[in-house]
Structure formats: structure tokens, C-alpha cells
N, C-alpha and C positions, 0 to 999 in steps of 0.2 A: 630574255636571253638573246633573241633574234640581234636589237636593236645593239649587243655589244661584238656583235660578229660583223654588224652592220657600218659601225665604227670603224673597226680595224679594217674592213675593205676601204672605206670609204680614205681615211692613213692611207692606206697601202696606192689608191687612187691617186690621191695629191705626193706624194713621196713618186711618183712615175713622171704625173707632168713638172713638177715644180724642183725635183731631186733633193729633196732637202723632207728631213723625217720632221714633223710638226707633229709634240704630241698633243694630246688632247686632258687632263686633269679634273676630277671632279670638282676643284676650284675655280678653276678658268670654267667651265660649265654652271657654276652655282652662282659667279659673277654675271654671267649672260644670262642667266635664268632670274637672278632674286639679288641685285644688289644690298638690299637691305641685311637679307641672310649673312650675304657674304661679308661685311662689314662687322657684323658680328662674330664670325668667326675667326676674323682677320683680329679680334683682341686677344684671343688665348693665341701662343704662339706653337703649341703644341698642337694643338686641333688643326690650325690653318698648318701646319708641315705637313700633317697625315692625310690632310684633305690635296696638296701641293704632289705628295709623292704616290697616290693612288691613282691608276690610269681611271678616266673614265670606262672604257671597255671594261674593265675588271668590274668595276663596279655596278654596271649594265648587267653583265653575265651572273654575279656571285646574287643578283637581285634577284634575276629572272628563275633562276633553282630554288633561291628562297619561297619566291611564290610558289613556283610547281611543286615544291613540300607539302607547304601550308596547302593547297589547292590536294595534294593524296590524301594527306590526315583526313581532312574534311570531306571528300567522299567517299573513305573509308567509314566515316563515322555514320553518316548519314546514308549510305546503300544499305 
């Protein structure tokens, strides 16, 4: 979760010195990450828009509660 708040400063950073909003995409991220990936996603055209129009930060943060769930469930279960 840190790492989507981390994101947005980081945006918020380069949008001060450079004045111009640059966003950042779980696509454009998956390209830099895993060309292969992305090449595959890049054949459904519906996957690559949803992949296209989700920010990265969202995606960062909606991850990082998913785990802190998963992470309660499981030491509920196990205390």
C-alpha cells in the first residue's frame, strides 16, 4: 500500500519540476517490467484498455489491503 502513496508523491514530484502531469499505467509498468507479458495482453484489446486506463497507484494500494485481508484472515485463524 506504502509503494501506491509512494507513486503519487513521486507524480506529484515530477508534475512540480517538469509541470506537466505524467501518468503512470499498470501497462506502461508491465511493459517495463515483463515485455513478454505485455505483448500478450496487448492481443485481447479489452484487457490491454483496462490494463491502459487503471493507474498504477490504484493498483499499488487496492493490492496492498488485499494483502493486509489475507494477512488478518490468517492470523485470526492461526492465533
Amino acid at each position: 500500500m506504502l509503494s501506491g502513496f509512494l507513486t503519487i508523491g513521486y507524480q506529484g514530484l515530477r508534475f512540480l519540476t517538469d509541470n506537466a502531469w505524467n501518468p503512470y499505467t499498470v501497462l506502461s509498468w508491465l511493459q517495463g517490467v515483463s515485455p513478454s507479458m505485455a505483448d500478450l495482453t496487448s492481443t485481447n484489446p479489452g484487457l490491454a484498455n483496462a490494463l491502459e486506463s487503471c493507474p498504477l497507484s490504484g493498483a499499488f494500494i487496492a493490492l496492498g489491503l488485499l494483502l493486509l485481508f489475507i494477512g488478518s484472515k490468517i492470523k485470526n485463524r492461526y492465533a
